[in-house]
C-alpha positions in Angstrom: 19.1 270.4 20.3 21.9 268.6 22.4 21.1 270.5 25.5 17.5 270.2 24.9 17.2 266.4 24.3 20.1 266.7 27.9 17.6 268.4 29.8 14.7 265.8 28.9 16.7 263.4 30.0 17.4 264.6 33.2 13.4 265.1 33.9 12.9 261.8 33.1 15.1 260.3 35.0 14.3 262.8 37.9 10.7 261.6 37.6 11.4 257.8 37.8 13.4 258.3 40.7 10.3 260.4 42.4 8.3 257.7 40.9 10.4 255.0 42.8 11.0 256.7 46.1 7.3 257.2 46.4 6.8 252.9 45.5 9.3 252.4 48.0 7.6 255.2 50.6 3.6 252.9 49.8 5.4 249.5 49.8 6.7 250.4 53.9 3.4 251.5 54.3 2.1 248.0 53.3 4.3 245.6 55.0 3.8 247.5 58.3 0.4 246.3 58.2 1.7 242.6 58.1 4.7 243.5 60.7 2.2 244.7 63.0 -0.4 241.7 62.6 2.8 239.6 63.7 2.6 237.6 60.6 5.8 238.9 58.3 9.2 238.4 58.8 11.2 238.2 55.5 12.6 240.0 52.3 11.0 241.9 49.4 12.7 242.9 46.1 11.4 244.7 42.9 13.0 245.2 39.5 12.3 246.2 36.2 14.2 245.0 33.2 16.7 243.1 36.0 17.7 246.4 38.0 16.3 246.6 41.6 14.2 249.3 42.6 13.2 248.1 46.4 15.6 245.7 48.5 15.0 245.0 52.1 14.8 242.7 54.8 12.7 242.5 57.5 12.5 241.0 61.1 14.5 237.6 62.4 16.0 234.9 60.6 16.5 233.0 63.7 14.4 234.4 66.9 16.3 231.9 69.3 19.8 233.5 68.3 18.0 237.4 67.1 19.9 237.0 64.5 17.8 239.6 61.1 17.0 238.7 58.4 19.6 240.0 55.6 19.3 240.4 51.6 22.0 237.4 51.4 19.6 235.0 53.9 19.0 232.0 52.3 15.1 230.5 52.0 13.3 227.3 51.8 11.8 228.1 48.6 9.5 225.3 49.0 7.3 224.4 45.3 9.9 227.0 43.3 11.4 223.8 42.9 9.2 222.9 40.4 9.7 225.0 38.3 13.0 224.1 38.0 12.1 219.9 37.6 9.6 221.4 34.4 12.3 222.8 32.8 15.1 219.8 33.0 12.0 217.3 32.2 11.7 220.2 29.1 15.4 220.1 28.2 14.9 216.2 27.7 12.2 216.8 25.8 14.0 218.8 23.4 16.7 216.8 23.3 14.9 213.5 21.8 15.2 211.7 25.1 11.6 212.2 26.8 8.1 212.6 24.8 5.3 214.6 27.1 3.4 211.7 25.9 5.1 208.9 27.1 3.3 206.8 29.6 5.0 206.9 33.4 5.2 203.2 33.2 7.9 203.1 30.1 9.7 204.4 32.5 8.8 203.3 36.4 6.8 200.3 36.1 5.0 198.7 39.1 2.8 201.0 39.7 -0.9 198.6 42.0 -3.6 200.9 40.2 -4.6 199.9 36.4 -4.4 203.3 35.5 -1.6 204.3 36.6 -0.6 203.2 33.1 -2.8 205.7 31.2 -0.5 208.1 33.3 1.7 210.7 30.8 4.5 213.0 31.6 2.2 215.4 30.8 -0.3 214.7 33.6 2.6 214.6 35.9 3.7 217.8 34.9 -0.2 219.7 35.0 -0.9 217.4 37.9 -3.5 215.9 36.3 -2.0 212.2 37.5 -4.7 211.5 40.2 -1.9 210.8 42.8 -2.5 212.2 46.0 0.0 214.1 48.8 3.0 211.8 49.6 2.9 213.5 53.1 0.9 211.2 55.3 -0.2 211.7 58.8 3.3 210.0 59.9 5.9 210.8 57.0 7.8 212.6 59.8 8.3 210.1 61.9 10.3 208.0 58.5 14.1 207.6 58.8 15.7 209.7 56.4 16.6 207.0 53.8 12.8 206.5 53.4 12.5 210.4 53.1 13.8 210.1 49.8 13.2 210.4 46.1 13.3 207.4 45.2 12.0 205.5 48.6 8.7 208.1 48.1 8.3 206.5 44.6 8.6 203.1 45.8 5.8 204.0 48.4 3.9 205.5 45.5 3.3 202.1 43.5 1.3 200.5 46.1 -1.1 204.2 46.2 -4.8 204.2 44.7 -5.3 207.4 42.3 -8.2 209.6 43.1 -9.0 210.0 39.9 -8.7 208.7 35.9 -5.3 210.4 34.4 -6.7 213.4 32.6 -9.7 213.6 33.9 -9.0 216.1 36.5 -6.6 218.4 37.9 -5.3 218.1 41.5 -2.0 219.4 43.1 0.3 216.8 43.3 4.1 217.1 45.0 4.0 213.3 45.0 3.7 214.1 40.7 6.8 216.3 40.9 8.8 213.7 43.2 8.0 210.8 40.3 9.2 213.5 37.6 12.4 213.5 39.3 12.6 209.9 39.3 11.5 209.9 35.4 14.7 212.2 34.9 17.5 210.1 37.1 16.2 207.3 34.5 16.3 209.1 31.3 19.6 210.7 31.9 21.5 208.4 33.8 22.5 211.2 36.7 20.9 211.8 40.0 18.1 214.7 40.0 20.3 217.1 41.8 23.1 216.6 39.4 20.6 217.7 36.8 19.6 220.3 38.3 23.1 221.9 38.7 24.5 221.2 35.7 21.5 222.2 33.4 20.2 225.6 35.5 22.3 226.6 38.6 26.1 226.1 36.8 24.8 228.0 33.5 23.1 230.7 35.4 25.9 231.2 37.6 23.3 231.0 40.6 26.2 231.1 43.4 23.5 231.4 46.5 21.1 228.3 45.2 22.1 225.4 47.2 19.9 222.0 46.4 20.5 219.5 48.6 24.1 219.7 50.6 23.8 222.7 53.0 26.4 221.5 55.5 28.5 225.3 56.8 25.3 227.3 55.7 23.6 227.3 59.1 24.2 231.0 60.3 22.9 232.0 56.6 19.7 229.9 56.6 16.2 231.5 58.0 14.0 229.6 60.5 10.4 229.2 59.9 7.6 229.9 62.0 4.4 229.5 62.1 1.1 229.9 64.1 -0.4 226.2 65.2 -4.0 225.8 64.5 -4.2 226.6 68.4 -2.6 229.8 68.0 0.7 229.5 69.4 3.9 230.5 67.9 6.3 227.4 66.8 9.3 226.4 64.7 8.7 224.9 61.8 11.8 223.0 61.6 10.0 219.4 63.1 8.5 219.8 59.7 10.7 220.6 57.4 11.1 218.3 54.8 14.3 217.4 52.6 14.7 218.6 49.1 13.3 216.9 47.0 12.2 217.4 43.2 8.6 219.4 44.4 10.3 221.8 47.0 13.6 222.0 49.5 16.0 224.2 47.4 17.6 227.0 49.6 17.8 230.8 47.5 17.9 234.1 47.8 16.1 236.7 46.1 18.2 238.1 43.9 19.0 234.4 42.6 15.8 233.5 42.0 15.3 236.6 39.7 17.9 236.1 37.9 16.1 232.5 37.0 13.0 233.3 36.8 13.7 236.0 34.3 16.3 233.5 32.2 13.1 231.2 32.2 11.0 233.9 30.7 12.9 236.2 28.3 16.5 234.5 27.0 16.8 230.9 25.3 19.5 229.5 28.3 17.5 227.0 29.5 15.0 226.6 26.4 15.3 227.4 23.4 13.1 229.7 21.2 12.1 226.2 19.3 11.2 224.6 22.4 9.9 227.5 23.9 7.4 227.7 20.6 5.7 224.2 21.3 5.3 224.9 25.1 1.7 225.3 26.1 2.6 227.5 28.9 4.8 230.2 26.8 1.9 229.7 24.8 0.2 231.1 27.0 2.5 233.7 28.0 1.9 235.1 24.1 -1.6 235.6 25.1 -1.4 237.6 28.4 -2.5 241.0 28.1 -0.2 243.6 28.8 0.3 244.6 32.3 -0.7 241.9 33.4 1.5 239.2 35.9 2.2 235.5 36.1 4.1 234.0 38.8 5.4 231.1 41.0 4.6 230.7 44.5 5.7 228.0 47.5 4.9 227.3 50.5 4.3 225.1 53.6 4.1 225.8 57.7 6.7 228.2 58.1 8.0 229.5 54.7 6.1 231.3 52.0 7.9 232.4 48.7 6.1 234.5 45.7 7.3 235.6 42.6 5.0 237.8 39.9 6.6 239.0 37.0 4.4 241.2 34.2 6.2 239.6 31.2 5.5 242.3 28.9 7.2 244.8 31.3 10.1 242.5 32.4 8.7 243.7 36.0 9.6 241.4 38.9 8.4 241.3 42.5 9.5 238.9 45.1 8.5 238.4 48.3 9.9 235.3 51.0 8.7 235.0 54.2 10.2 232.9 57.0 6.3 233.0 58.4 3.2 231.0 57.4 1.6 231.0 53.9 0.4 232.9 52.0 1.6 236.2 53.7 4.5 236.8 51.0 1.4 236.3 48.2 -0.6 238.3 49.7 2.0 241.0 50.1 3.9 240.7 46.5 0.1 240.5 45.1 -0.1 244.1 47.2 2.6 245.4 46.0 1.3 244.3 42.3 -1.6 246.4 43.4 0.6 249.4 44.0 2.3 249.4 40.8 -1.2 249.9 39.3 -2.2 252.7 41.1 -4.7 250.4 43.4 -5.2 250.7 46.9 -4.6 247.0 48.5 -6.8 245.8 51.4 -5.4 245.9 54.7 -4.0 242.7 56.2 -6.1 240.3 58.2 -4.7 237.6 60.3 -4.4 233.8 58.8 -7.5 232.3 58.2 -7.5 229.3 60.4 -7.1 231.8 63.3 -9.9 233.3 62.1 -12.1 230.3 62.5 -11.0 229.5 65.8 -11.5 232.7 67.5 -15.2 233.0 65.8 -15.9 229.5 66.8 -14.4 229.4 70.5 -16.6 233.3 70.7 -19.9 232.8 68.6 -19.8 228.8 68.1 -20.2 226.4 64.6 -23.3 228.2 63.6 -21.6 231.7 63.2 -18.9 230.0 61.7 -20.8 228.5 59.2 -22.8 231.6 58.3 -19.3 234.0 58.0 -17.4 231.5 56.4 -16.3 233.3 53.2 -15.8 236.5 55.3 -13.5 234.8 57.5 -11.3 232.7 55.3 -10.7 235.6 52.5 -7.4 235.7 52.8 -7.0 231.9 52.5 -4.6 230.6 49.4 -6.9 231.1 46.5 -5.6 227.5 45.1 -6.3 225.5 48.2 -9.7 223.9 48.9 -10.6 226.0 52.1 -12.3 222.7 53.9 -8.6 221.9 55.2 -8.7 225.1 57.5 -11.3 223.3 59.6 -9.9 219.9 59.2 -6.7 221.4 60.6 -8.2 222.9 63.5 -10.4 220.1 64.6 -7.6 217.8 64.4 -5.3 220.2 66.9 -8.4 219.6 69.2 -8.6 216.3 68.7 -4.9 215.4 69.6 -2.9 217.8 70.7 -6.0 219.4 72.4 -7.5 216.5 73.7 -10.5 218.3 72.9 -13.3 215.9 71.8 -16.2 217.9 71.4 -14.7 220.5 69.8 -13.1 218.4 67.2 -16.6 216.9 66.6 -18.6 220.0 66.2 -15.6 221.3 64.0 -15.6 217.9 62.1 -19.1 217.9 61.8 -19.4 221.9 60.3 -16.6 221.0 57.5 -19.5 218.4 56.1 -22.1 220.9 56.4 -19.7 223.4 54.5 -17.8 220.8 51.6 -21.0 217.7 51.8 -18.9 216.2 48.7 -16.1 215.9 49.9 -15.0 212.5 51.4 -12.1 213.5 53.7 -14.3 215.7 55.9 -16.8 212.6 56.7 -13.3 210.4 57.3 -12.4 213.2 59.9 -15.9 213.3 61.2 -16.0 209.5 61.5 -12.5 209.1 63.1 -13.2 212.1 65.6 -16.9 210.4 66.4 -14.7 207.1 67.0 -12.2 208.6 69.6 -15.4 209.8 71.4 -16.8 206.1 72.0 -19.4 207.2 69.3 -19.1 203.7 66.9 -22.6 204.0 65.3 -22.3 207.5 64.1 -18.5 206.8 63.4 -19.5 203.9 60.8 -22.1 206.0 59.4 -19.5 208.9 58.9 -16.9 206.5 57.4 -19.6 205.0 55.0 -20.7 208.7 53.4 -17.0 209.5 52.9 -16.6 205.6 51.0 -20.0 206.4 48.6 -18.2 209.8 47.7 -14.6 208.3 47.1 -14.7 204.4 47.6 -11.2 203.8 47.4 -10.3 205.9 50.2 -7.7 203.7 52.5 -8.2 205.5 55.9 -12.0 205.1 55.9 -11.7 201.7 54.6 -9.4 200.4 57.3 -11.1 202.4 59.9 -15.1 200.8 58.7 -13.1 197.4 58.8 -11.8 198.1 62.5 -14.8 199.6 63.7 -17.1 196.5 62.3 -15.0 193.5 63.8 
C-alpha cells in the first residue's frame, strides 16, 4: 500500500510538472506576439497557492544604458496604490476612528461646490464623488511642492463635481489623493507613514519603496511609450510622484505576497472586518474559477494582477510599455490556464486610429471604429483615443485640419459627451474659425454646464 500510494505520488507530481512546462512552453508563445509587435518589455510571474510556476523578464529596463529587465527590477505600479489607501482607510474603519459614512467635510472642510458635503468616504472609495482628474493640461509644469498631497487637495476645494455624490460612478485619482488626506487627519501621521507601518513593515515587503527612492536608480525601470504620433518616447517628463492613487515602486514577487495577504489571511483585515466589506462580499459570490484583479497604469507603465480566489492562483504581469499591454497579456495568460486559445496581439489602439485615418480618412474611421479600438482598456471611455490624437495634431503637430476633422469625428462617435465639443470648439478656435468655435463650446455647456474650459473659452471668444 506504501509503495503504491509512493508511485501515485510520483505520477502526480510528474504530471504537474508536464502540466507546467507546457504553461510555461504556451505563455513564450504568447508574449512573443507582444515582443514582436514592439509593445512588451517587462516581467511575468504565476503561482498557485504562493509557489511560482513561471518567472521571467523580458527586454530593457533602461534602453539608453541597455541595461534588462531583471525579476528584482523595481516598477511604477501606478493605481496598485489604491489598493493599498482602501485598506489603511479599512483598518480605521475597524478601529472606531473612521465611519464609510462620514461626510468628507467632517474631516476637509472648504470644499466651493454645495455638494461636496453630501460627499462620503464611501463615494471616495467606489469613486462615486463626482470629482474629476487632478491632472490638468499643465499639472506638469507645477513645482514639486504643489505636486503634492495635500497642495492637490487644496486645488480640489475650488473644483466643480460632475456629478451629485452617489449618483454615478466615475474614476477618480483626485478621490484617492483626498483619501489620503482623510487618513493623515484621522491618524495624526503622514500617508506614507501609514502605509509602512500598517502593510509594508508587517508584510515584510523589503522591495516596496513609497516615496524615498534616493540609491535605487540602477534598480528602477524606464517607461516608454508610443506618442499619439507614433514615435517612441520616455515617459519620465510624465511621471508623476507618489501619491495615495499611484507612484509606489514594487516588484512582482512583493506585490504577490500583498495581494494574496489582502485576500486569504486576516494581517491587514480581519475576518470581522473582512465580513462587513462589500467587496469580500463579493468575493464570497464569485464562482469558482473565476479571477478578480488590480490593474495600473499610465503612459509608460502598465501593471496587472488576476488572482482566481478560489484557487489561490496568481498572475502578474508589469510592463515598462504603454497600457494595457500587461492586461491584455496576464488576461492571456488567464486564457491559457483555461484551456482557451487567446487572440493574437494588435497594436495600441490610438495607432490604430491614426494609421486608418491618415490611409482611408474620418469616414472609415468612423465606420471601423469598434474593430479598431478592440484592444482599448475595457474601463476607459474610448472617445479619449481621438481626443488624444487630435490634440498631438493640434500642438505638437501643428496640424489644424487634422485636429478638426479628428475633433469633429469624436462628436459624431460620443454626441453626449461634452469634452469632445470643448475639443472641437478649442481646435475650430485655433483655426480662426470663432462662429463654429462658439457653437462647439455652447453644445459642450447644454450637455455639462459647469464645464470651466468651455466656459472661459465662450467668455474669451465673445468679448
Amino acid at each position: 500500500m506504501l509503495i503504491g500510494c509512493k508511485n501515485k505520488e510520483n505520477k502526480q507530481e510528474l504530471a504537474n510538472k508536464e502540466d507546467s512546462a507546457e504553461l510555461s512552453k504556451n505563455i513564450e508563445a504568447v508574449v512573443q506576439d507582444y515582443i514582436d509587435l514592439g509593445i512588451f518589455s517587462g516581467i511575468i510571474l504565476v503561482a498557485e497557492k504562493g509557489n511560482i510556476q513561471f518567472h521571467k523578464a523580458y527586454g530593457l529596463a533602461n534602453r539608453e544604458t541597455k541595461a534588462p529587465n531583471t525579476i528584482n527590477t523595481l516598477f511604477d505600479i501606478g493605481s496598485m496604490n489604491k489598493t493599498f489607501t482602501s485598506i489603511v482607510v479599512k483598518q480605521l474603519v475597524a478601529e472606531g476612528k473612521l465611519n464609510l459614512d462620514d461626510k468628507l467635510t467632517q474631516y476637509i472642510p472648504g470644499f466651493k461646490d454645495p455638494n461636496a458635503n453630501k460627499i462620503t468616504i464611501n463615494h471616495l472609495l467606489n469613486h462615486e464623488s463626482g470629482f474629476a482628474d487632478y491632472h490638468t493640461r499643465n499639472y506638469f509644469d507645477l513645482p514639486l511642492n504643489e505636486r503634492k498631497l495635500n497642495a492637490i487637495v487644496e486645488r480640489a476645494k475650488s473644483y466643480d463635481l460632475n456629478f451629485e455624490p452617489g449618483t454615478e460612478q466615475d474614476y477618480s485619482n483626485l478621490g484617492y489623493v483626498i483619501l489620503g488626506a482623510v487618513i493623515e487627519k484621522v491618524s495624526g501621521k503622514s500617508y506614507f507613514d501609514n502605509v509602512n507601518e500598517r502593510i509594508v513593515k508587517p508584510l515584510n515587503l523589503k522591495n516596496t519603496y513609497l516615496n524615498d527612492f534616493s540609491g535605487l536608480e540602477n534598480r528602477i525601470a524606464h517607461g516608454y511609450y508610443y506618442t499619439p504620433l507614433g514615435e517612441l518616447d520616455e515617459s519620465a517628463p510624465l511621471q508623476d510622484i507618489p501619491n495615495p492613487d499611484g507612484g509606489f515602486l514594487s516588484t512582482t514577487e512583493d506585490i504577490m505576497t500583498f495581494y494574496r495577504s489582502y485576500y486569504y489571511d486576516d494581517l491587514l483585515l480581519s475576518e470581522e472586518a473582512k465580513s462587513n466589506d462589500s467587496f469580500f462580499n463579493y468575493l464570497k459570490e464569485l464562482p469558482d474559477g473565476k479571477a478578480t484583479g488590480s490593474a495600473g497604469g499610465f503612459e509608460g507603465f502598465n501593471t496587472a494582477l488576476y488572482q482566481v480566489v478560489s484557487n489561490d492562483f496568481t498572475i502578474i504581469v508589469f510592463a515598462n510599455m504603454d497600457e494595457p499591454v500587461a492586461e491584455h497579456i496576464a488576461l492571456d495568460i488567464l486564457a491559457l490556464t483555461r484551456g482557451e486559445t487567446p487572440n493574437k496581439p494588435q497594436a495600441p489602439a490610438i495607432q490604430n486610429v491614426r494609421e486608418a485615418f491618415n490611409k482611408n480618412g474620418a469616414d472609415f474611421v468612423k465606420a471601423n471604429f469598434e474593430e479598431l479600438t478592440i484592444n482599448f482598456h475595457p474601463k476607459d471611455p474610448k472617445d479619449i483615443i481621438i481626443n488624444a490624437l487630435g490634440y498631438a495634431y493640434l500642438y505638437e503637430a501643428n496640424d489644424v485640419d487634422k485636429a478638426i476633422k479628428l475633433f469633429k469625428l469624436n462628436t459624431q462617435l460620443f454626441p453626449d459627451i461634452a469634452n469632445c465639443w470643448d475639443s472641437y470648439g478649442e481646435a475650430l478656435a485655433e483655426s480662426g474659425k470663432k462662429e463654429e468655435a462658439i457653437k462647439a463650446y455652447e453644445k459642450a455647456l447644454t450637455i455639462r454646464p459647469n464645464l470651466e474650459s468651455a466656459k472661459n473659452a465662450l467668455k474669451d471668444l465673445k468679448k
